[in-house]
N, C-alpha and C positions, 0 to 999 in steps of 0.2 A: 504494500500500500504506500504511495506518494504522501512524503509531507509538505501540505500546501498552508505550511503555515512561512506566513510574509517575514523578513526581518524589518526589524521596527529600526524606520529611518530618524535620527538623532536631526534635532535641531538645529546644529551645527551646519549638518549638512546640504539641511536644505537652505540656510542662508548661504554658503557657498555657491550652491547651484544657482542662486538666485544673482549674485553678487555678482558672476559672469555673465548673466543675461545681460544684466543693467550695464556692464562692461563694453559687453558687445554689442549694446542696442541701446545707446545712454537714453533715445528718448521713448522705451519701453516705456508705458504709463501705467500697463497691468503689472509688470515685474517688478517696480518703483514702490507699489500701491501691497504687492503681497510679500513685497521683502521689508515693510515698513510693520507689515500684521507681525512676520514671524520674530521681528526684532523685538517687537512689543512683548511676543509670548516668551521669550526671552531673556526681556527681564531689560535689553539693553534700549532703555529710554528714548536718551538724546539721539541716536543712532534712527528709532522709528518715526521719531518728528521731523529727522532730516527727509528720509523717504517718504514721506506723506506728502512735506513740504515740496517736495522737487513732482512728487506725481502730479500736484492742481500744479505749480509752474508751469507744468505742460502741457496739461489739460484743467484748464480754471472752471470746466462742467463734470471735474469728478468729484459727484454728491458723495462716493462712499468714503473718498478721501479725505473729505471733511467733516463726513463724520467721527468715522477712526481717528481721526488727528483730535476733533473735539471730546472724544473719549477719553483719548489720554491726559487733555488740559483738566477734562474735569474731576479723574480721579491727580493730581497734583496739587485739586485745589484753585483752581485759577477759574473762576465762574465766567467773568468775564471773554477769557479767551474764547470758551468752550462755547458759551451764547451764540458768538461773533460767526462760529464757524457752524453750528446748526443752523443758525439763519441765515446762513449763505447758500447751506444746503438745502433750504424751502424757497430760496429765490429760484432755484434751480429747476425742482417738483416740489411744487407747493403740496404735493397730496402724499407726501412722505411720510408715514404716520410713524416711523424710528424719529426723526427729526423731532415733530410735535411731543412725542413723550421725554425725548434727552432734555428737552427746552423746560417740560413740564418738572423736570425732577433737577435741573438746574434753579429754577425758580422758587420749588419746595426749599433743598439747601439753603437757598437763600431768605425764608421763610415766609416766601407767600405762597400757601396752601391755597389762596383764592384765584392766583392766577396759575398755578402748576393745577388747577379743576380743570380749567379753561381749556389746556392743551390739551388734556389727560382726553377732555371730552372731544377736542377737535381730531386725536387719535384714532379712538372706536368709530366715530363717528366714517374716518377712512376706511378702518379693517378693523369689522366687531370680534374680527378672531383673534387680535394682537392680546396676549395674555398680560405682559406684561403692563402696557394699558389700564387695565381692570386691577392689576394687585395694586400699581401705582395711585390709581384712583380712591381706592379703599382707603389708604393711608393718606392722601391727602384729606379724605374726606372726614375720618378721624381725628388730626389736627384742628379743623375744624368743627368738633364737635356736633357733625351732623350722623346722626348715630345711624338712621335709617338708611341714606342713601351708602355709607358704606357697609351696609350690610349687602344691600342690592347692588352695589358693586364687585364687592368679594363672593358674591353667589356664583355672579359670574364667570366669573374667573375660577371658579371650584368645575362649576358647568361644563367652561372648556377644558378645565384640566383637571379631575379628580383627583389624580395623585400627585399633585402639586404639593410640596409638605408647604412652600411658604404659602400658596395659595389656601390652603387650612389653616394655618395659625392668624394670617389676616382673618380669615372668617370668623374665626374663637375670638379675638377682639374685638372685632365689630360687635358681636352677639353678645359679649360682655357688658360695654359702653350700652347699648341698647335694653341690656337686663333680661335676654335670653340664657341664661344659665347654664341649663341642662343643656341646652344645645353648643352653645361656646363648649363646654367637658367634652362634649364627643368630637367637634371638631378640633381641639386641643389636643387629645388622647390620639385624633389620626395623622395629626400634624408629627408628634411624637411617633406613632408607629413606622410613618414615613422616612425618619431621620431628621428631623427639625431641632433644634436645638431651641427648645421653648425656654425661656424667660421664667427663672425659678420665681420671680417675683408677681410676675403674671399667675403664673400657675398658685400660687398661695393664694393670690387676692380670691379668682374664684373659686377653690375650693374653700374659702370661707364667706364664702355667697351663698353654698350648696346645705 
């Protein structure tokens, strides 16, 4: 019997591979664009802003480019940058519902829950399947102490994805906030069955609700 198991290609390498592309094809804008993702995964930062930066140089209509690039600004910390470059990417396709939510959860960090609704909803509103959308919403809507509507946001997103452990533990807090009890324990307890790493403090509060 044939072993058809693949060797697992190393990081390393595929930056190399990629590194020649870009060598021999400086104005590659896909080899620019996926050797900027693996430098990210990587771990080598300044290295994936560079290639992000050089893929829109040369193509100023590459929406994924700015977004990965506003990825990276926003886990740094840098809200502003991040903004700059998801709005650049909705001048591009204004109907980009990744765009609308990076924007939405940029604007939460920065603590408007009222206008990180605003995206959240201009999102779903694009793609009612975008999950991420729906948990983001939940939590926005939390912040704002609308207890209802993030319940019926987290439903959904339970909806599309049942086995979503963070799409259950939003759910258990919504249900909580709202004073569904029993129902936040069971979605807690599957949040937990799932691998969720629940909020001992959370978990105390409503088992002293119960």
């Amino acid at each position: 019997m044939s072993d058809d198991t693949q060797p697992e290609v190393s990081l390393e390498s595929v930056i190399s591979e990629l590194e020649k592309i870009c060598n021999d094809n400086p104005d590659n804008v896909i080899a620019h664009h996926k050797l900027g993702l693996v430098f990210r995964q990587a771990g080598r930062i300044d290295d994936a802003i560079r290639e992000l930066e050089k893929a829109i140089e040369l193509d100023d209509q590459s929406m994924e480019s700015y977004i990965n690039l506003g990825a990276i600004f926003f886990d740094q910390g840098d809200m502003d940058r991040a903004l700059q470059l998801n709005e650049k990417a909705l001048t591009i396709s204004p109907l980009m519902a990744e765009a609308h939510v990076n924007i939405g959860l940029i604007r939460q960090q920065q603590g408007d829950a009222r206008a990180a609704v605003e995206c959240y909803d201009k999102a779903v509103q694009i793609d009612p399947h975008l999950l991420t959308a729906w948990i983001n919403l939940t939590s926005a809507y939390t912040m704002l102490e609308e207890d209802k509507k993030a319940v019926e946001a987290a439903r959904q997103a339970v909806t599309l994805e049942p086995d979503n452990s963070m799409a259950r533990n939003n759910l258990a807090v919504a249900l909580y906030f709202n004073g569904d009890y029993v129902e936040a324990k069971q979605n807690m307890d599957k949040a937990k069955e799932l691998g969720y790493s629940v909020d001992s403090r959370f978990s105390q509060a409503l088992q002293e609700k119960l």
